[in-house]
N, C-alpha and C positions, 0 to 999 in steps of 0.2 A: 504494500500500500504506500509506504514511503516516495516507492519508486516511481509507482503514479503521483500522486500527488507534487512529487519535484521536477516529474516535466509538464506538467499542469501548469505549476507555478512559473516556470521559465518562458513558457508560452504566454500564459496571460503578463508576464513582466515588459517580454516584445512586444505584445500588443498595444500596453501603456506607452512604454518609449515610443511606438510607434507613432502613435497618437501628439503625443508631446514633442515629437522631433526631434528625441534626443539618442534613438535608437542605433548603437555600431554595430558592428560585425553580424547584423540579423541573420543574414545569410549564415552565416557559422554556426550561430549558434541554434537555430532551427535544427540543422542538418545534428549537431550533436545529439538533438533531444530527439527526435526521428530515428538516431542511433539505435540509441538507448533503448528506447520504445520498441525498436524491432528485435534487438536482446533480449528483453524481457518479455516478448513473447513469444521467442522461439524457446526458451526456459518452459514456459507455461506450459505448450504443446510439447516439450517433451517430458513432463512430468505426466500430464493428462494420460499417456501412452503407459506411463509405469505400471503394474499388476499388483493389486491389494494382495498385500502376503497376509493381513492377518486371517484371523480364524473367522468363521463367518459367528456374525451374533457381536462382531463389534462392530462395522461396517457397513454389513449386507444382515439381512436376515439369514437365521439356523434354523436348517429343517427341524422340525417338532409334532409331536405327539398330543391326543388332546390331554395327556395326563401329563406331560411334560410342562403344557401352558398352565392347566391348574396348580399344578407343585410349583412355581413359580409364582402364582398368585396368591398361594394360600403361603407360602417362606415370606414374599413381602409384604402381606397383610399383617401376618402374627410381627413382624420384626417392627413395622410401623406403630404397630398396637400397645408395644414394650418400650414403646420411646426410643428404639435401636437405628429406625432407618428415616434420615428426614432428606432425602431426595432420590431419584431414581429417574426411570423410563421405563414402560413395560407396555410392547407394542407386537403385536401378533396380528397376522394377514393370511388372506388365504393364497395358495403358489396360484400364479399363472401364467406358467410355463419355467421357470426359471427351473435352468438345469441343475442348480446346484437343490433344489424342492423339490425334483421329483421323489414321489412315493411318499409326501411327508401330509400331516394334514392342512401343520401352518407352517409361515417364517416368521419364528421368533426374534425380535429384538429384545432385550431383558438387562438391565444396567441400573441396579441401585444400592448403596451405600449402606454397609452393615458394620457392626461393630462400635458404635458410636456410643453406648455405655462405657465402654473401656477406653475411652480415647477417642483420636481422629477417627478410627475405624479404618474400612478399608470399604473393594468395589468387591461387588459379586457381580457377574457377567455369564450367562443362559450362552455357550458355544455351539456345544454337539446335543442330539437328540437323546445321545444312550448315555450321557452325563445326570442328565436331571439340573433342578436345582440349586445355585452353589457351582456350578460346572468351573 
């Protein structure tokens, strides 16, 4: 964001000089921030291209079971109930088409905050099917 934002600023700086007639080397420095700008998004496009390594159920959804999504509702109900869990996400979809969901009933996303009597706590995150809970 920096890096947009600072040829934003270099452009609208031209355009003031411009205005005011006090404007040098515009030509150069256009071209510099034009540089820049297509650096930064040949960066972009090739991240875009990179392959999500983690495990699905932080990123994407994790194929799931209907008793998979219950045992994840009913671990963050009881934990929120004990004053254990004060933030999460718990989102579950039904597959359509997605190859990493066949044969599953849903795709679980499942990400909230346990252990908070003891401390900071920690994340519990729903990965795999045949994990359960806590995965």
């Amino acid at each position: 964001m920096d890096l947009i934002e600072g040829i934003a600023a270099t452009l609208d700086t031209l355009a003031d000089e411009h205005k005011s007639g006090s404007a040098q080397n515009v030509g150069e420095r256009i071209a510099r921030s034009v540089f820049t700008a297509r650096a930064f998004v040949r960066t972009i496009r090739e991240n875009e291209s990179l392959p999500d390594t983690l495990e699905p159920g932080w990123n994407r959804p994790a194929p799931a079971n209907v008793d998979d999504v219950v045992g994840v509702l009913e671990d963050a109900a009881e934990r929120v109930g004990m004053g254990d869990s004060f933030e999460g996400t718990i989102t579950w979809e039904m597959p359509t088409g997605e190859p990493e969901l066949e044969g599953a009933d849903f795709g679980l996303v499942a990400r909230y905050r346990i252990g908070n009597l003891q401390g900071q706590g920690g994340l519990r995150v729903f990965t795999k099917a045949d994990d359960g809970p806590g995965a």
